[in-house]
C-alpha positions in Angstrom: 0.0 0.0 0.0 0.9 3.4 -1.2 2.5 6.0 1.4 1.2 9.1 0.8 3.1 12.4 2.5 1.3 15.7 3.1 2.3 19.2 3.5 0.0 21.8 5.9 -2.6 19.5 8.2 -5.1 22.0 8.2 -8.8 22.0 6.6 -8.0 20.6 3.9 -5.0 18.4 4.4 -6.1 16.6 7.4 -9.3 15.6 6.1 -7.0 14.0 3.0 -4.7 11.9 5.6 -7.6 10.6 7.3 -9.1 9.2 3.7 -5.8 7.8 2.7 -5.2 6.6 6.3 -8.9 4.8 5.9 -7.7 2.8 2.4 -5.4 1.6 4.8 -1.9 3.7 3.6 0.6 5.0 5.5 0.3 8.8 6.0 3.1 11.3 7.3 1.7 14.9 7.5 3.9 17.7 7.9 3.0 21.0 9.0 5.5 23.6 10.7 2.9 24.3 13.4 4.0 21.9 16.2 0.9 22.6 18.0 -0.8 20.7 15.0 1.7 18.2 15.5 1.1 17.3 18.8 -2.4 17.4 18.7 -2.5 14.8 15.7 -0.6 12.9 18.3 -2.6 12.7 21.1 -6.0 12.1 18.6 -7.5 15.8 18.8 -8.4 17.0 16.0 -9.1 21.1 15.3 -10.9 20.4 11.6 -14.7 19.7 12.3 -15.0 17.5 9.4 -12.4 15.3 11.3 -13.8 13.8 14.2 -11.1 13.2 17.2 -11.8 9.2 17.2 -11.2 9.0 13.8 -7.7 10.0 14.6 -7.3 7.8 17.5 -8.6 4.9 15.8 -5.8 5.7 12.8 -3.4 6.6 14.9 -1.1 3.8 14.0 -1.2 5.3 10.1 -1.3 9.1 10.6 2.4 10.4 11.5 2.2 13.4 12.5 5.6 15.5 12.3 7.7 19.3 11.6 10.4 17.3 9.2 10.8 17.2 6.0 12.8 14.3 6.1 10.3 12.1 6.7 8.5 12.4 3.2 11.7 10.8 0.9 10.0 7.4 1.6 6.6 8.5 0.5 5.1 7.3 -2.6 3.2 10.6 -3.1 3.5 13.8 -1.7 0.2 16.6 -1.3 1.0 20.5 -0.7 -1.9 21.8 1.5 -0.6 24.9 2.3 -2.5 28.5 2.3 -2.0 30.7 -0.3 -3.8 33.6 1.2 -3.8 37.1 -0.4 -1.3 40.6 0.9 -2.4 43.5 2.4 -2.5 45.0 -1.2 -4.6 42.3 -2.5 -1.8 40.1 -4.2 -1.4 36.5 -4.2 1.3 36.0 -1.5 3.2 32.3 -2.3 5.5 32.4 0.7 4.0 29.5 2.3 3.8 27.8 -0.9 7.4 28.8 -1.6 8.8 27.7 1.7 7.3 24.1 1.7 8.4 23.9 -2.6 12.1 24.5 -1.3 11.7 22.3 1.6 10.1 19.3 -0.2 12.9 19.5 -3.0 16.0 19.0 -0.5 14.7 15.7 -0.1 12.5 14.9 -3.1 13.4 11.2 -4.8 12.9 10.0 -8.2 9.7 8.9 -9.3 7.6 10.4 -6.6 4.3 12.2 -7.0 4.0 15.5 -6.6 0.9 17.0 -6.2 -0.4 20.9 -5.4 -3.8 21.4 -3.7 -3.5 24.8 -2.9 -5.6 27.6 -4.8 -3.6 29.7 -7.1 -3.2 31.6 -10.0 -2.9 29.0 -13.6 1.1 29.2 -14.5 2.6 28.2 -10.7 2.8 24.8 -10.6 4.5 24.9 -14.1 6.6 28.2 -13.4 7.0 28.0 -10.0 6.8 24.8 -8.2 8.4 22.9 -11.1 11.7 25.2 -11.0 12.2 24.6 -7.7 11.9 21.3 -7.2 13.9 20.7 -9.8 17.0 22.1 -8.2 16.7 18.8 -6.4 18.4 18.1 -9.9 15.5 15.7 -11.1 13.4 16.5 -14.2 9.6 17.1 -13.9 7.6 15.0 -16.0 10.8 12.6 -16.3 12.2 11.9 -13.3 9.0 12.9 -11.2 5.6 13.8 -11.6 3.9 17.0 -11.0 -0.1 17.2 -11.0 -2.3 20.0 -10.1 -5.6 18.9 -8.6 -7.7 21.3 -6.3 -9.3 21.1 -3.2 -12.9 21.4 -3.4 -15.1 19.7 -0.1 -17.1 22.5 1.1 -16.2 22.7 4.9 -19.1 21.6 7.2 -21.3 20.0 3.9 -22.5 16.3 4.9 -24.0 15.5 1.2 -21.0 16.0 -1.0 -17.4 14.8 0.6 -14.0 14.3 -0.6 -15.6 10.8 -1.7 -18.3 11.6 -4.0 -17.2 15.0 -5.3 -15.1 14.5 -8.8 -11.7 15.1 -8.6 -9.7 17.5 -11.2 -6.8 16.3 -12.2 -3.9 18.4 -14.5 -0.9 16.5 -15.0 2.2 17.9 -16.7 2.6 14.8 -19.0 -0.6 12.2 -19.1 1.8 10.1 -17.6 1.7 12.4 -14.4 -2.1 12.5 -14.3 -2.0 8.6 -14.4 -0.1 8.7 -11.5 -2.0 11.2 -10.2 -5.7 9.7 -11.2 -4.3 6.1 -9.3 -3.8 7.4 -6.1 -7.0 9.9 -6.3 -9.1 6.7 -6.7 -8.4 5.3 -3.7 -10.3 8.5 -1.8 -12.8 9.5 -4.9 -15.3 7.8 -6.7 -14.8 9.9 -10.0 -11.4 11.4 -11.2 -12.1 14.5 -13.9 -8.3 14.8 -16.3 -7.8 17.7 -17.9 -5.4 18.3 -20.2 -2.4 20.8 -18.3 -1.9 22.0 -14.3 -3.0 25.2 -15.7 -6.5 24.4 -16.7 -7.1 22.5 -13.4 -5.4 25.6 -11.9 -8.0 27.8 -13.7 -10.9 25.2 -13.0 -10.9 26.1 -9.6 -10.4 29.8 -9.9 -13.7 29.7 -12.4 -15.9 28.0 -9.5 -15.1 30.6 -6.9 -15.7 33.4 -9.2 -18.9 32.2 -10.3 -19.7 32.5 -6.9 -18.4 35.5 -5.8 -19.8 37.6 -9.0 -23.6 35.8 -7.6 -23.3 36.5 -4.6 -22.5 40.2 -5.0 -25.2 40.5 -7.7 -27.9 39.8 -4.8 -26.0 41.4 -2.2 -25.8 44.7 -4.5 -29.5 44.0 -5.1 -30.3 43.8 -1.4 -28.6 47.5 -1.2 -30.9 48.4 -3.9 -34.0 46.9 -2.4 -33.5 47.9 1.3 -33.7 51.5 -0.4 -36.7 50.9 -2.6 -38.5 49.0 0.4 -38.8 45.8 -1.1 -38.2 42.7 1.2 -35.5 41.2 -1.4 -36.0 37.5 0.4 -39.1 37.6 -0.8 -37.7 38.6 -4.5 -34.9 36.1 -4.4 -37.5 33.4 -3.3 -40.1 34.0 -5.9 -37.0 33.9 -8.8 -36.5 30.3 -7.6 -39.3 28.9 -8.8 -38.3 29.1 -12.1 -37.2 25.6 -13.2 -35.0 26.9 -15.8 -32.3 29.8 -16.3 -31.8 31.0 -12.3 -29.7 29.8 -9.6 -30.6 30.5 -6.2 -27.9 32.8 -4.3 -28.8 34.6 -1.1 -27.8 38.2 -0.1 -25.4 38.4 3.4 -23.2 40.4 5.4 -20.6 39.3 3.6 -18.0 36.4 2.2 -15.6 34.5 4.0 -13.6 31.8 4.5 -10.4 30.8 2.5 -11.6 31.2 -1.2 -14.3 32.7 -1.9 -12.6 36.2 -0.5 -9.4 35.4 -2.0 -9.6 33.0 -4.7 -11.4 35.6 -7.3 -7.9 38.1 -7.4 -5.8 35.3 -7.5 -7.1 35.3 -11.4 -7.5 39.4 -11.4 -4.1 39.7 -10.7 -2.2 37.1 -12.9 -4.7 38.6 -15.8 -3.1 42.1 -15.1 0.3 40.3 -16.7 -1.9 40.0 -20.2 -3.4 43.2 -20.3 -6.7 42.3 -19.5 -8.9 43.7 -16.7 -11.0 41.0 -15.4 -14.0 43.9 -14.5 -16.5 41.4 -12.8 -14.3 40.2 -10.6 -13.7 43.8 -8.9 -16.9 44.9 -8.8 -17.7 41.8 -7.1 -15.1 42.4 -4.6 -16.0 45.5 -4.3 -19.6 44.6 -3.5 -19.1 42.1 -1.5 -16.4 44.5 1.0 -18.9 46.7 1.0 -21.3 44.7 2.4 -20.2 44.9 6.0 -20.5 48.5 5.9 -23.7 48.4 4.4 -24.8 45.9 7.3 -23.1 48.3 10.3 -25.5 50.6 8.8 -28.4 49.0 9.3 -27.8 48.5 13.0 -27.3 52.2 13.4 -31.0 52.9 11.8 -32.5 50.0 13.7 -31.0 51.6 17.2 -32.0 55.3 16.1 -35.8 54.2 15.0 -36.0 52.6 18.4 -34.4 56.0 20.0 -30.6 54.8 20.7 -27.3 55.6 19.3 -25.0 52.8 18.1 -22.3 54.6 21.4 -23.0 52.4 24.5 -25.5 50.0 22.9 -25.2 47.1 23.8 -25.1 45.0 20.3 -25.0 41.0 20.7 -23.8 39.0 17.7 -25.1 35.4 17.1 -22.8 33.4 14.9 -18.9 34.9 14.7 -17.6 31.8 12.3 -17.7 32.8 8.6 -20.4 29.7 7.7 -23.1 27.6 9.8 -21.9 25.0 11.3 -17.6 25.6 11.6 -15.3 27.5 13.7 -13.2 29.1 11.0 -13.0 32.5 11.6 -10.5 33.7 8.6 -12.5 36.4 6.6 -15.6 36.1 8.3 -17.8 39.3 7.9 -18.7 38.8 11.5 -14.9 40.0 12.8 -15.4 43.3 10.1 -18.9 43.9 11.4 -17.7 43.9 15.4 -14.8 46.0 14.1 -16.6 48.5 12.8 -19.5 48.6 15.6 -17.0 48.5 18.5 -15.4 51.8 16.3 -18.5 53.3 16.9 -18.9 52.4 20.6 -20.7 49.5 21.0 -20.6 47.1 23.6 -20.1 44.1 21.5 -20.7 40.4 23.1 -21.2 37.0 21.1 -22.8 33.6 21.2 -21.4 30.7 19.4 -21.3 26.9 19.8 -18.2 26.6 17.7 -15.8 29.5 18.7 -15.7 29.8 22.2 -13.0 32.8 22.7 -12.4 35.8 20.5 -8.8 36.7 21.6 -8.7 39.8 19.6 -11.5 41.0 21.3 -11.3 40.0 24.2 -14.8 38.3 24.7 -16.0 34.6 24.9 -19.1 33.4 23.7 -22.1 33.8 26.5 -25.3 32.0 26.8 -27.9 32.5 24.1 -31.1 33.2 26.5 -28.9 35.5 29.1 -27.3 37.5 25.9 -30.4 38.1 23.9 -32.6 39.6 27.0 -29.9 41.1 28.3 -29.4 43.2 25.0 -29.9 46.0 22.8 -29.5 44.6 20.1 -29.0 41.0 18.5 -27.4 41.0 15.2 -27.9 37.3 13.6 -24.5 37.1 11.5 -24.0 33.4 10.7 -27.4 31.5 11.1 -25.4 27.8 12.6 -27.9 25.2 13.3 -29.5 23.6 16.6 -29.9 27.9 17.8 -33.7 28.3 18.2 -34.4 31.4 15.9 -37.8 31.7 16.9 -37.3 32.1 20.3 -34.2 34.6 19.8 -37.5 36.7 18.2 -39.6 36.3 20.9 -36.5 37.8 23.4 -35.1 40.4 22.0 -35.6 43.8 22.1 -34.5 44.6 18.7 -33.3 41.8 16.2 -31.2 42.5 13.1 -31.4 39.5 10.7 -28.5 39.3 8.2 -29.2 35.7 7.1 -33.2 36.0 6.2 -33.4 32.9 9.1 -36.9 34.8 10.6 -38.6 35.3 7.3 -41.5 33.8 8.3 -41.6 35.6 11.3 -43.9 39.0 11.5 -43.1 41.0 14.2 -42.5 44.9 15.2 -39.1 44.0 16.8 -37.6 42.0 13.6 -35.7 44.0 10.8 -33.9 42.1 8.4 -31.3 42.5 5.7 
């Protein structure tokens, strides 16, 4: 049995040595957080699509470590590591980098190669192909290279690393061979295309489509909360055309670690062919508005009930950047209690998944105490199992964001 190596055990790379681990191969994850590390080791797991008894009952498979040394025996090797964006919007490949020069120093011939991490089409050929390569090995000849993105929605039950296809861009067919093998040990249906940078691009395409959607309903819930139309019930009425719409719903905003980032990954590398990808801004620039746009609403929901946003005391339901998951990393919620605590607010939280807020110095508080004890409530990310109807019933004043109350009617209730 294959052993596969993995660089970054985070959202997306644990999940991956617990499937391989499951087909019964031999797994050695690196990550330079030792904190990771050791909690592999001792069979807690910090990825809520990995439960801790799976990695205590694989314990004897998983090997958790901060060397590099480690992967020269494996079969295949996976890069998992972020490739977030810089303060000036530009895709930052230091992490990327870093693990490329690490993984060539002790990189053997005829191993697989593959990169999961978003980027920009041209960097697995340009840059992670140089670099290893100074290992003195040939890609395509001596190793193989594949590009094959990560695409399990965090927290989603109905689609899984199992049963969603699997892109697949090889730098030679005989590298997505290699690659499509050891992919069909974890998913049912393996999609080749024909070069890393149309798998590279595949990726970049799915985001955007998003991102451009969702800011198209989020610029149309400006429009509408301005007009006075209720644009849940628009958005809900459009749906039940069978043909020729796609549901999207407005928000307070996008996070996570692609759909924020992903979309100027492309905008930028485009710059280098003289072409302005337009829709891309403009949805950027929608959707960063949106917080703003949201802030905004609490300060007219406080003055119609007589109160200034200074001193109010504001409670936030839901601080992760999706129902259902801890991650925080670009969640609107962290922008929103930014920009209300700017203003004066006393900010406190409830959420089952993220029990501390370090930056802010708050922890999350009892639902029933927080919402009666409150000016405000300001529903942010809707998880499940929190009783919405009775959050209605409490408060004083309750600011939906996520249209969860729409079939609620009631004086106190202003929604998004």
């Amino acid at each position: 049995m294959a052993t596969v190596g993995i660089i970054g055990a985070g959202y997306v790379g644990l999940p991956l040595a617990v499937a391989f681990a499951e087909e019964g191969c031999e797994v050695v994850a690196v990550d330079v957080d030792s904190r990771k590390v050791d909690a592999i080791v001792a069979g807690d797991s910090y990825v809520e699509d990995v439960p801790s008894e799976a990695l205590r009952r694989l314990s004897v498979r998983i090997h958790a470590t901060t060397r590099y040394a480690r992967l020269a025996k494996a079969d295949a090797v996976l890069i998992c590591v972020p490739t977030p964006l810089s303060p000036n919007r530009e895709p930052d490949l230091g992490p990327l980098m870093e693990a490329t020069r690490a993984l060539a120093e002790v990189l053997q011939a005829d191993q697989l190669v593959v990169l999961e991490s978003t980027t920009y089409p041209g960097t697995t050929r340009e840059r992670v192909a140089p670099l290893l390569e100074e290992a003195g090995l040939a890609a395509g000849r001596d190793f193989h290279l594949v590009f094959s993105p990560e695409r399990v929605d965090p927290g989603r039950t109905d689609f899984t690393l199992r049963n969603t296809p699997k892109v697949i861009g090889g730098l030679t067919p005989a590298c997505a061979e290699r690659a499509e093998a050891l992919y069909s040990m974890v998913c049912d249906r393996i999609v080749q295309v024909s070069s890393p940078e149309a798998a590279e691009l595949t990726k970049l395409l799915e985001n955007i489509f998003r991102s451009v959607n969702i800011a198209l309903v989020n610029e149309l819930a400006m429009l509408t909360d301005r007009m006075g139309i209720d644009v849940w019930e628009v958005v809900e009425a459009a749906a039940t055309k069978p043909y020729g719409f796609m549901r999207f719903e407005p928000g307070p905003g996008m996070g996570g670690h692609c759909l924020p980032v992903d979309p100027f990954y492309l905008s930028w590398r485009a710059r280098e062919f003289d072409i302005a990808t337009e829709f891309i801004e403009l949805a950027g620039k929608v959707n960063q508005q949106m917080p703003y746009h949201c802030v905004a609403k609490v300060q007219r929901a406080l003055n119609q009930v007589g109160l200034s946003v200074k001193g109010a005391r504001v409670a936030v339901l839901g601080v992760g950047y999706k129902p259902g998951v801890s991650d925080l990393r670009e969640s609107p919620a962290l922008k929103i209690m930014t920009l209300l605590g700017e203003l004066g607010a006393q900010l406190r939280y409830h959420d089952p998944h993220v029990p501390e807020l370090a930056d802010f110095g708050l922890s999350s508080e009892p639902l029933e105490e927080l919402v009666t004890d409150s000016d405000l409530v300001l529903i942010v990310t809707a998880h499940p199992g929190v009783d919405y109807d009775l959050v209605a019933k409490r408060a004083r004043l309750l600011l939906d964001l996520r249209g969860v109350t729409r079939s609620i009617a009631a004086a106190n209730v202003v929604r998004l």
